[in-house]
Structures are given as C-alpha cells and as structure tokens.
C-alpha positions as CSV (number, residue, x, y, z in Angstrom):
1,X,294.8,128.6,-23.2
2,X,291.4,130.3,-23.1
3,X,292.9,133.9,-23.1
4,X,296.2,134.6,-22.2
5,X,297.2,137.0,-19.2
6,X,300.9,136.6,-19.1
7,X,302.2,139.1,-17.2
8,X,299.2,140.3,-15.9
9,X,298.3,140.9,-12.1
10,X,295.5,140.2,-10.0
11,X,293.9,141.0,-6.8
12,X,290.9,138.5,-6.3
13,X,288.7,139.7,-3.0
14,X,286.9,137.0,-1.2
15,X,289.4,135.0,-2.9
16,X,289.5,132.0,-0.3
17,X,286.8,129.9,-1.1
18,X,283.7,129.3,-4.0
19,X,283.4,131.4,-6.7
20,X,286.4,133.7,-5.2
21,X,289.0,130.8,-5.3
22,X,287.4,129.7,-9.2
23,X,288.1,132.8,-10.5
24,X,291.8,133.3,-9.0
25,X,292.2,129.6,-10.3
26,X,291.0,130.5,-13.7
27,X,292.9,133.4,-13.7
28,X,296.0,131.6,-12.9
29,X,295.6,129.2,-15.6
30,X,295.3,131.9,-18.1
31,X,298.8,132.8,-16.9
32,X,298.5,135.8,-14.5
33,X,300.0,136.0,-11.4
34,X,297.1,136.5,-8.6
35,X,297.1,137.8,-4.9
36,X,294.5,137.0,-2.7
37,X,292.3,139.0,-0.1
38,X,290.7,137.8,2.7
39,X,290.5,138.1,6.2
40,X,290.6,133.6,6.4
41,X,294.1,133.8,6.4
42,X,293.9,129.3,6.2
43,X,291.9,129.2,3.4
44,X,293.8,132.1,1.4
45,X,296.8,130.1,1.8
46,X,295.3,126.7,0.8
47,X,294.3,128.9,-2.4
48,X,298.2,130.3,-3.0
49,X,299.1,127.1,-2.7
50,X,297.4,126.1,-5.7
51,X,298.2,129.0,-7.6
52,X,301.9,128.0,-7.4
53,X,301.4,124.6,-8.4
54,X,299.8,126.5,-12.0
55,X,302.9,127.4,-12.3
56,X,302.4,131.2,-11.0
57,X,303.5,133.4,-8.1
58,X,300.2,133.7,-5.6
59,X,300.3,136.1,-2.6
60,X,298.0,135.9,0.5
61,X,296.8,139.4,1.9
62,X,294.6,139.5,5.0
63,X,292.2,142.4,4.3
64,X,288.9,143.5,5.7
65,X,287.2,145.0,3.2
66,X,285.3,146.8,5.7
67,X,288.3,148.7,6.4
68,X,289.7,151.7,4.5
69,X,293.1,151.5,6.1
70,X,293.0,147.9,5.2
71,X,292.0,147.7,2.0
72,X,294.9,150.8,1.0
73,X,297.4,148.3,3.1
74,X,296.3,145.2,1.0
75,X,296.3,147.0,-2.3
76,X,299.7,148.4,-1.6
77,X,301.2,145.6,-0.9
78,X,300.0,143.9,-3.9
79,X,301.3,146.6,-5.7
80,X,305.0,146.6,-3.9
81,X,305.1,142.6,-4.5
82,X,304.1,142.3,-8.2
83,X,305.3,145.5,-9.4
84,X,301.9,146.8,-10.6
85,X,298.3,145.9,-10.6
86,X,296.2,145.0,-14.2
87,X,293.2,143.5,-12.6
88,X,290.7,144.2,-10.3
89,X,288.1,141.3,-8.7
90,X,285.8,142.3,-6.5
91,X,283.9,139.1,-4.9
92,X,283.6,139.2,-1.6
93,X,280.1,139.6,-0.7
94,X,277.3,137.8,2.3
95,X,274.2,136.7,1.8
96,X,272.7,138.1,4.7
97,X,269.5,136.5,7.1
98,X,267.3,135.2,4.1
99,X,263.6,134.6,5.6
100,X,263.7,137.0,8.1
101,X,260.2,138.6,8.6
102,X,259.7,142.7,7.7
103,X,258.7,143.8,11.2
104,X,261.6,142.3,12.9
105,X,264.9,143.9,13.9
106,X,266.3,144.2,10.1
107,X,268.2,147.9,10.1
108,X,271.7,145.8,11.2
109,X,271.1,143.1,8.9
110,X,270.6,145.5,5.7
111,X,273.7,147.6,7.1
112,X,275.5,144.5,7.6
113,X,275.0,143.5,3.6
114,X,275.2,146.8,2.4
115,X,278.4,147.4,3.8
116,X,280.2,144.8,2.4
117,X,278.3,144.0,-0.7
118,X,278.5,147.6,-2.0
119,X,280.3,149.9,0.1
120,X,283.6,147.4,0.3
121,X,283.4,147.6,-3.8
122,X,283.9,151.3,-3.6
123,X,286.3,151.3,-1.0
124,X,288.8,148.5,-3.0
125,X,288.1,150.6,-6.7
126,X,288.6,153.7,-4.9
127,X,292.2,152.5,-3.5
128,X,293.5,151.0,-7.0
129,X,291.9,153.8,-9.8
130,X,294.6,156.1,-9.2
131,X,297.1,153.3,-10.0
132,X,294.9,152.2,-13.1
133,X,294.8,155.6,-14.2
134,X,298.0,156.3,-14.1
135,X,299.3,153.7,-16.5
136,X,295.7,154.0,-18.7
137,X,294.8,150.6,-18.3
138,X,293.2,148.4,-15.5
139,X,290.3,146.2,-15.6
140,X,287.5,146.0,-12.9
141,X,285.0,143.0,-12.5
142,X,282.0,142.9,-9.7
143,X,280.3,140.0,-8.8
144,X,276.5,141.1,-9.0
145,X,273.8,138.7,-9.0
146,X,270.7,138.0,-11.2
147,X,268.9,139.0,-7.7
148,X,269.9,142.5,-8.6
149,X,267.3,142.5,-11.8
150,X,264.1,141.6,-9.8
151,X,263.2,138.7,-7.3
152,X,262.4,135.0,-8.5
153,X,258.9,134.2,-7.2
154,X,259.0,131.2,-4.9
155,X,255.3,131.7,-3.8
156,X,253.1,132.7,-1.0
157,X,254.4,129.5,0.8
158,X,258.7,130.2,0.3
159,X,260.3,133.4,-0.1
160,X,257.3,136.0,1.0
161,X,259.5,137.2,4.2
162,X,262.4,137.6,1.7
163,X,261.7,141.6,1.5
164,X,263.4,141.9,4.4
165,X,266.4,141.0,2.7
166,X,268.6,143.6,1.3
167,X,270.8,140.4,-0.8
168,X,269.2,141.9,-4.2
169,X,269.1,145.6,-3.5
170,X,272.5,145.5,-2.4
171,X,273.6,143.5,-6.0
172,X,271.2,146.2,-7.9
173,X,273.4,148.8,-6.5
174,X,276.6,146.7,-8.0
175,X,275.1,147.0,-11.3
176,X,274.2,150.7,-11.2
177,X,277.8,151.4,-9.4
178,X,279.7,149.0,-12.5
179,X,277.6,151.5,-15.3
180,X,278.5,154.3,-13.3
181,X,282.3,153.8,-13.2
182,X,282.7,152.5,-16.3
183,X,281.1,155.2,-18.3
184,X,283.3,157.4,-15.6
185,X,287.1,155.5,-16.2
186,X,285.9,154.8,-20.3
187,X,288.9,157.3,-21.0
188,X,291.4,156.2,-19.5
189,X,291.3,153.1,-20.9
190,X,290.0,151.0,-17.3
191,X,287.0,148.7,-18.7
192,X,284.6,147.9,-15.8
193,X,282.0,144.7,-16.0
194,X,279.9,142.6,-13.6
195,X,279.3,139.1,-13.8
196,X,275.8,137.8,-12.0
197,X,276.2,134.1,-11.4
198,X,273.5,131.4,-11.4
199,X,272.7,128.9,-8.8
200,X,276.3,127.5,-7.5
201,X,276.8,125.2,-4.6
202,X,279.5,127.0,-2.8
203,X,280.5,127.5,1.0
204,X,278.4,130.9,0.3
205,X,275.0,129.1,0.3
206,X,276.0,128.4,4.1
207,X,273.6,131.0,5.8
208,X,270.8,130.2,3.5
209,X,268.6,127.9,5.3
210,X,265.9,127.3,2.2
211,X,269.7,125.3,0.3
212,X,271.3,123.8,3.5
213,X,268.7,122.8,5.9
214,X,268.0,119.4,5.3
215,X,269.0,119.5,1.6
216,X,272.2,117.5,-0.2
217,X,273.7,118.8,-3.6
218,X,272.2,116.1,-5.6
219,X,268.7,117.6,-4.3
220,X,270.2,121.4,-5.2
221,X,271.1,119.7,-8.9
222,X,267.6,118.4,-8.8
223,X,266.3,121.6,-7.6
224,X,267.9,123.2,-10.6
225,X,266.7,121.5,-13.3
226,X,263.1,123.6,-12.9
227,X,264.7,126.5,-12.5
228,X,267.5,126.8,-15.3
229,X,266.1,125.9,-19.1
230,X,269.2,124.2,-19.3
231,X,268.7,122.1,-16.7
232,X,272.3,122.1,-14.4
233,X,273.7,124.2,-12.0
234,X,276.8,126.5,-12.4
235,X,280.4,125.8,-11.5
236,X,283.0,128.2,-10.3
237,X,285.0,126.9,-12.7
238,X,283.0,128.0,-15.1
239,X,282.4,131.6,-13.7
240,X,285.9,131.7,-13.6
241,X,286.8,131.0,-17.4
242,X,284.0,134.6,-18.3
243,X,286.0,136.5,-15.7
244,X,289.1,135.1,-17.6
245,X,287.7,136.2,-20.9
246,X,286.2,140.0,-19.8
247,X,289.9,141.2,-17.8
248,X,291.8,140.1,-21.2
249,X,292.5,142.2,-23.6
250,X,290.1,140.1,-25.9
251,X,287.4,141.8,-24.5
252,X,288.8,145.8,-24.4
253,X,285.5,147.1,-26.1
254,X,283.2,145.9,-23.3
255,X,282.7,147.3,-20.5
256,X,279.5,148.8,-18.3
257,X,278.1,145.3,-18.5
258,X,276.5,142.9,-16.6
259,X,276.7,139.6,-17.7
260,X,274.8,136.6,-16.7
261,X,276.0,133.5,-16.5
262,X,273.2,131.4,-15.3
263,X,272.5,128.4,-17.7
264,X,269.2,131.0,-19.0
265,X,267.6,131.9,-15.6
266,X,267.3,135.1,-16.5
267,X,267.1,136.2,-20.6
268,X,267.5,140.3,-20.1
C-alpha cells in the first residue's frame, strides 16, 4: 500500500472517465470505499464496477454539478450509504472552445467554463463542510491546472486566439478558492489542496482541436518530450497515487497548496 485509507470515504466528481476514474481507482486501492458523481450514468457504472473488483464498495450518483439541489441530493446520499463522508474530490471540469477568436460570441463560452470549473467547486464544498465540520476532519482536493499560473507560449502561429479562453482563469480561480478555504476550515481540522496535472491523454482532450485533430498519442508522447524536461507525459494513474497521498492522514500538515504534477513543466 502507498497510504492506507481503510475506512475512509470518498466522493470523486467527474469520476467516470480520465483523471476522474484514476483517482477513484487509486483511492480504491489505498483501501477507501469511493462513490462516484456524474451525470454519464454508463461510464460511472463501468468505474463501480472496478471499484468492487479492488475489493471495495463503489456507489454510482448521477449529479449535475451545475445543480444545487443536485449536488445536496448526491452528497446526501453518499452520506446515507457509507455512513459518513472523509474525502472530498472535486474533478469535474471542461475545457471549453480553445482557438476561438476575441471578437467573437465568447460571454456563453466563459459562463459555460466558469460555471462548472469554479462555481460547481463551491457548490459541492459548500454541501459537504458542514458534515466535515461537524466531525473535525474532512479533506478537500481540486483539480487546478498549471494553466492557472500563466499561459505556455505556443507562438504568434498556435495559441494567439487562446485569450478568448477562460480554461486558465477559471483554474486560477481554483487555486485562489483552495487558499481561501483552507486557511478558512484550518481549525477544524478539514485540509484543503489542489493538484494541477501535466499533459495527460484523456477523453478530456476531446474538444481541443490543437491534440485531436489529426494527431495519434504516439505524436502527443512525441509532442511531450519538448515540453516536459523529463521527457513523457502524465498518467492518471499517476495523478491518482498524489491524490492518494494528500487525503491521507500522512499528509495532515499540508494544506492551501497547489501541487504540480507535471514531469517539470512548470518549476514554481
């Protein structure tokens, strides 16, 4: 074992597929028992499905974490099936229309983004603080982005329409948010973190046009080697195994931090 999280519980959101469905495996292996939210309710059952065969119980909730109503169903029920809640992922997140040129129709696209890469965050810790606070202990992790520290400079020729895109501001305001609530739940013993993964081949890259038009994951792996110093792409698997490591109790004096795992991308 990594760490161990017997008898621990987790809610994993976006939990279905990529980086989501690494972590709730991860978790899983670790020993905890994980639920997860999504609105694809196939996929979230192809996850449980592995969960059980780790040996621990999995639960599917279909939430839209656009939702309040939703997101207070899907958290209660996690809470009625497991008996309590110790852990906290949030991961659902979109990438939004990458390339799309500043003085086009962009105000939907940013609300869009915003909405469910920040605002879903705060509606999903809003509905399970009062439970972590209650039994002085909970832990929170929120997938970020290294996007959220700055831009990477493709060049006049790629990325110049990319202000338009509100993928980094919307992870910047993840980071601020994880400082914020950690340095606000600090007392009650509720650690908050963010992780901000690298370059991973997921499903997610699906509505980015500058990975998936025309390109193959070898090329991507290729690709990679000039942007990481050490030379590969990440894994969920591997973003799974820090999440592991920062909701154990191996890690109860950090918290407010957001961690990079990113094979050197970005040293900060």
């Amino acid at each position: 074992m990594l760490v161990d999280l017997s008898d621990k519980t987790a809610l994993v959101t976006g939990g279905s597929q990529g980086i989501g469905e690494g972590i709730a495996l991860a978790l899983a292996g670790q020993g905890a028992d994980v639920a997860i939210a999504d609105i694809n309710k196939i996929q979230i059952n192809a996850v449980v499905r592995k969960i059980s065969s780790l040996g621990r119980k999995g639960l599917s909730i279909h939430m839209d974490i656009r939702d309040n109503k939703s997101v207070e169903k899907g958290i209660s029920e996690v809470i009625n099936k497991f008996g309590n809640l110790d852990i906290l992922i949030n991961n659902a997140g979109i990438r939004g229309l990458v390339g799309q040129p500043i003085d086009q129709d962009w105000e939907s696209n940013w609300d869009t983004v915003m909405d469910i890469n920040v605002q879903s965050i705060m509606r999903c810790s809003k509905a399970v603080i009062g439970h972590f606070i209650d039994r002085k202990y909970g832990k929170i992790i929120n997938t970020a982005s290294g996007s959220g520290r700055g831009p990477i400079w493709w060049g006049p020729a790629k990325g110049s329409e990319d202000m338009a895109n509100p993928y980094g501001p919307s992870k910047a305001a993840v980071i601020n948010y994880t400082q914020n609530l950690a340095a606000s739940l600090a007392r009650y013993n509720i650690n908050v973190n963010a992780i901000c993964p690298g370059q991973v081949w997921t499903e997610f890259h699906g509505d980015d046009p500058k990975i998936t038009s025309g390109e193959s994951y070898q090329a991507f792996v290729a690709k990679s080697k000039n942007l990481i110093p050490l030379g590969r792409p990440q894994t969920p698997e591997e973003i799974g195994k820090l999440v592991a490591f920062l909701v154990s109790d191996d890690a109860n004096s950090i918290t407010g931090q957001s961690i990079h795992i990113d094979g050197g991308q970005r040293m900060i």
